[in-house]
C-alpha positions in Angstrom: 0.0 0.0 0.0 1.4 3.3 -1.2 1.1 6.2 0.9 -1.9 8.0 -1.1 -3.6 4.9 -0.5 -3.1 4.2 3.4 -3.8 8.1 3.9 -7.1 7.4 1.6 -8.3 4.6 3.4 -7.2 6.8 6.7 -10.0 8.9 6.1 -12.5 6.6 5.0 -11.8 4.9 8.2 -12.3 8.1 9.9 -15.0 9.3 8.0 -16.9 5.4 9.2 -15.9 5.5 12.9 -17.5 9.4 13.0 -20.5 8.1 11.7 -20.9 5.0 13.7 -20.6 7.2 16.6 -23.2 9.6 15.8 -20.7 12.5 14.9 -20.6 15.1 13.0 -17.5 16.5 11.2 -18.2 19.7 13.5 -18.6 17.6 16.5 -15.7 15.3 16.3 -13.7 18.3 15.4 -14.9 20.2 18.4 -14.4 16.9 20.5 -11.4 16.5 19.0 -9.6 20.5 19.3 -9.0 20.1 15.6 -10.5 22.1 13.1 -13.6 21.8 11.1 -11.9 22.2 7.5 -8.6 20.0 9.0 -11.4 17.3 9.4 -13.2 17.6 6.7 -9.6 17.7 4.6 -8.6 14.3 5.8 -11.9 12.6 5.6 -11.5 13.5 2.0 -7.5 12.9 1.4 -6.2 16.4 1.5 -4.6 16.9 4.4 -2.6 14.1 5.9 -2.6 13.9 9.7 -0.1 13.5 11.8 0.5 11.1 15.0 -0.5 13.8 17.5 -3.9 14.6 15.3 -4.6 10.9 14.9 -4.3 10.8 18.8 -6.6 13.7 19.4 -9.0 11.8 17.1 -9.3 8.6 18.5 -9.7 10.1 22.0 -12.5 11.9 20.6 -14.2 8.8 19.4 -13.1 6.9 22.4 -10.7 4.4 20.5 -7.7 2.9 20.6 -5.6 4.9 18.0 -4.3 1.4 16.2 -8.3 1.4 15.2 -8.0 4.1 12.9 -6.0 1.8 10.6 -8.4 -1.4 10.7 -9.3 -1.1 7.1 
């Protein structure tokens, strides 16, 4: 898997656990002390998070940050 793809299904990952939880891309950011568009960007492949975003993340969903990559 080449980078544009694990960063792709990254955000598709995201973009599922959000939902599942009941989120909204304004909630999780809120939740999360990220930004709306920063959200929306990686849910989408534009921005590519880093380790202390993907941390801030799964907190916010209550998950262990290794689950953002079960895809």
């Amino acid at each position: 898997m080449n980078d544009y793809e694990l960063y792709k299904s990254l955000g598709k990952n995201i973009k599922h656990l959000r939902e599942i939880n009941g989120l909204t891309q304004e909630q999780l950011a809120e939740k999360s002390g990220l930004s709306l568009d920063y959200i929306g960007k990686i849910e989408v492949n534009i921005n590519k998070p880093g380790l202390r975003s993907l941390i801030k993340i799964s907190n916010a969903l209550n998950i262990h940050i290794k689950e953002l990559f079960d895809f």
